[in-house]
N, C-alpha and C positions, 0 to 999 in steps of 0.2 A: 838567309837574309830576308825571303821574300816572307817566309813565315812569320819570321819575329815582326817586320813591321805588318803584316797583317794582324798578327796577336795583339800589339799595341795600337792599331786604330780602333778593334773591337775594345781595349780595357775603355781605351779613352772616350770611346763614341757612350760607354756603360757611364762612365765613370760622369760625362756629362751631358745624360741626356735629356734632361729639361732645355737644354739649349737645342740637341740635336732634333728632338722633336716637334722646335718650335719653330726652326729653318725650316725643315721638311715643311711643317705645316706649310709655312708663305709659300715653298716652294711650288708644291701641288695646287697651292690656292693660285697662282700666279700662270702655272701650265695649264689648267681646268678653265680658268678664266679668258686669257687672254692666246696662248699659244694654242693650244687645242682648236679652238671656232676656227683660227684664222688658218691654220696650217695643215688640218684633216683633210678637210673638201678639197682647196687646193691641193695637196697632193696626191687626192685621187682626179681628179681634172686633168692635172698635167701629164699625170703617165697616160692617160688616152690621148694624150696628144700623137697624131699619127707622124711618123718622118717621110720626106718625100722618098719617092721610089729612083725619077730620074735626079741626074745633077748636071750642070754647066762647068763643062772644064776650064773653059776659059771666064769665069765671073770674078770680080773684083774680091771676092771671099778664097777660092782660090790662091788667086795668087799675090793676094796680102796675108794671110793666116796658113797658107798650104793646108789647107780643110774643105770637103765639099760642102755643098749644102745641107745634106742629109746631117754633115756634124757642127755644120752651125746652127741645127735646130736643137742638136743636144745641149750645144752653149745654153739659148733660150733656156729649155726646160731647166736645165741645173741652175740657171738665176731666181726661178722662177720656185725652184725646191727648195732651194737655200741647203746648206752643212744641217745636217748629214745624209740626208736626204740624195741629196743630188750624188754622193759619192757612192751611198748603195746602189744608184740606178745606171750609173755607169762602169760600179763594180759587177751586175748582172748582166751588163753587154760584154763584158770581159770573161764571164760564163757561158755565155751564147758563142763567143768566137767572134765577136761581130768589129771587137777591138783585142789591140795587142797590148801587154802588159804598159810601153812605152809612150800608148797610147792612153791609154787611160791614167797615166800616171800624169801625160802634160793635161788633162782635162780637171782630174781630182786639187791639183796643186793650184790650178789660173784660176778654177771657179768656185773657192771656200771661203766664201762668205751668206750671211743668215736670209732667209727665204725674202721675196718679196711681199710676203704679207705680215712679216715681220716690222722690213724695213718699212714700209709704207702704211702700217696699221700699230703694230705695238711700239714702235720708237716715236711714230708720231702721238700718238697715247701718249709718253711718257713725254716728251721734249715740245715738240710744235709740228704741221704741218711742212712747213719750209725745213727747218732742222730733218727732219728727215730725207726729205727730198735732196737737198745739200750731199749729206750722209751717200745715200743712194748711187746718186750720176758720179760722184766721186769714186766709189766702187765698182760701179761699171767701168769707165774712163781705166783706173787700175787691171781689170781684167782682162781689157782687150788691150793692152800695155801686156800684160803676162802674156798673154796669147802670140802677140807679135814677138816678142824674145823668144818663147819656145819653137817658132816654126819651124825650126831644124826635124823635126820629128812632123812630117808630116799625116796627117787622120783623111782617110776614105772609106766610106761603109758603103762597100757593093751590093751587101748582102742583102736576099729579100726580107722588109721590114714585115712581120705580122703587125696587126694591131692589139692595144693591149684591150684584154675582156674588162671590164667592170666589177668582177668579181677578183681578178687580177691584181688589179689598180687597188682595190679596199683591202687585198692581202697583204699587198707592199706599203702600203698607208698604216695598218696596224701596226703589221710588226715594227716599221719606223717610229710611230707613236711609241710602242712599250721601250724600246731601246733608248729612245729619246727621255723620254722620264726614270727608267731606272739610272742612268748615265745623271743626270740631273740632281735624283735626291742622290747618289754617291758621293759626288761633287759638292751640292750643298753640305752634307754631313763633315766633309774632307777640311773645306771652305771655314764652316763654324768652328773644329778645330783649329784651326791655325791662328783665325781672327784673338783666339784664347790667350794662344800662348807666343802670338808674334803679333800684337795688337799694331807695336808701332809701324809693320809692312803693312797698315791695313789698304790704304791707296793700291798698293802694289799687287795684294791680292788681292781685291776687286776688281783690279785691272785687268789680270791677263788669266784666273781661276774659270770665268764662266761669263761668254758674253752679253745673254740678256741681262742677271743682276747687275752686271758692269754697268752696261748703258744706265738701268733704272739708277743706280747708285750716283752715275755724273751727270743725270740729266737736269740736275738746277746748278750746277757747279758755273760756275764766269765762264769758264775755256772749257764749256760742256763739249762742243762738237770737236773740238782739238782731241781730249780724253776719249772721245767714243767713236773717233776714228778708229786710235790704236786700239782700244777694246774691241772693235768686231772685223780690225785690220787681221790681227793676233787671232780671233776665232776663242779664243779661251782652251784652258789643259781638257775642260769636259768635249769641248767637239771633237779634239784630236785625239783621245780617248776614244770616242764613238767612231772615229773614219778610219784610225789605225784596227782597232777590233773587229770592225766590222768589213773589212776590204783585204780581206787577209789574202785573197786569189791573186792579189794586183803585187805583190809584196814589195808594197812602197816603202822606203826605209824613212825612218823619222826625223834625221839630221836632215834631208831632201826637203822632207815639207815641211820643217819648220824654218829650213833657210828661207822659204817663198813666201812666208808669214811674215817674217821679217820686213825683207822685200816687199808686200805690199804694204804694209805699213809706212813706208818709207817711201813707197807710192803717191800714198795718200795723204800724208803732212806734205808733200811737195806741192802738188794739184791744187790743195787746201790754200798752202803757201801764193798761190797763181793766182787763185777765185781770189782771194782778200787785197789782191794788189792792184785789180781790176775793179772791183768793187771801190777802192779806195780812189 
């Protein structure tokens, strides 16, 4: 089964590839442009960010999240990486030993959502300043919501932290760039097909197919930020694609994380639901 629709995305992608190379193109023009500048440096910045050595047993992080400090700095940085970034960097502490499978699974599932220089440079590029910002605290706000429901599983890294080298940091930066663009134009290629031959789901696969075109797609739309909740609520099939392939040590099952996807989503039209009642 796996072959034949492999054989048939290759007739199809042949069969129409003035479209499929015309996606790609915006696509690469869109990652070179705007995701690349914002998202290289920063992710090599944030893996040298060092974790503290000692922790306070008794601090309000503790014992509202059952997490020491040392893993509430992971939180940070994985806000700070965004999907899928963040889930390789805490799929590599689950190589170190430094987390348990259990652990890393409530970390990968609370904190998948797109980097901060995403949220806060390319959504605001495409929508407003404030539109982002909005976007943003509404997804933190969601995260530490997930966080607090998970605490049953609680995170403690004893273990002594090295620092990450610089040379380190630009290894794990590449290789996350390549995976991140091949995962992209696959996507994109996947994407143009379907837009083909299932035009009238086109809403629906802009919707939950891949979260940056998503957002650019509703970002003039009336109920722009209602739509681009659930689009980067959801994460898109291309990130879950890139955190399930690429976290294979953690072996997080997929019905898991995409219940959580859900979940926040439903986070996030709620909150949403709150601001505009307040506001009003």
């Amino acid at each position: 089964m796996k072959t034949l629709l492999l054989l048939c995305f290759i007739f199809f992608s042949v069969f129409h590839y003035q479209a499929i190379i015309l996606e790609n193109q915006q696509t690469l023009t869109f990652f070179i442009e705007q995701l690349l500048p914002s998202l290289f440096l920063l992710c090599i910045l944030v893996q040298m960010i060092s974790l503290p050595q000692k922790t306070n047993k008794n601090s309000f992080i503790q014992k509202f999240f059952h997490m020491d400090t040392a893993s509430f700095f992971i939180i940070i940085k994985a806000i700070l990486l965004g999907s899928p970034a963040q889930s390789y960097m805490i799929n590599s502490l689950l190589k170190e030993h430094k987390l348990t499978k259990n652990q890393a699974h409530r970390f990968i599932i609370c904190t998948a959502i797109p980097s901060f220089s995403f949220m806060m440079m390319s959504l605001a590029f495409m929508t407003s300043q404030n539109t982002a910002l909005i976007v943003f605290m509404i997804h933190i706000i969601s995260i530490f919501i997930l966080l607090f429901m998970t605490r049953k599983t609680a995170i403690s890294l004893n273990n002594t932290h090295e620092p990450v080298s610089l040379y380190q940091a630009i290894s794990f930066s590449l290789h996350t760039m390549a995976l991140i663009l091949a995962y992209l134009l696959i996507t994109a290629s996947l994407k143009t097909l379907l837009l083909i031959y299932l035009r009238p789901l086109e809403d629906m696969i802009q919707l939950f197919m891949e979260f940056s075109s998503g957002c650019a797609y509703y970002a003039h739309h009336q109920y722009h930020i209602f739509y681009i909740l659930i689009c980067i609520g959801f994460g898109g099939f291309c990130s879950h694609l890139q955190i399930m392939s690429g976290c294979k040590e953690s072996e997080l099952r997929y019905p898991d994380y995409l219940k959580f996807r859900f979940l926040h989503i439903f986070l996030n039209l709620a909150l949403y639901s709150i601001f505009r009642l307040f506001l009003i």
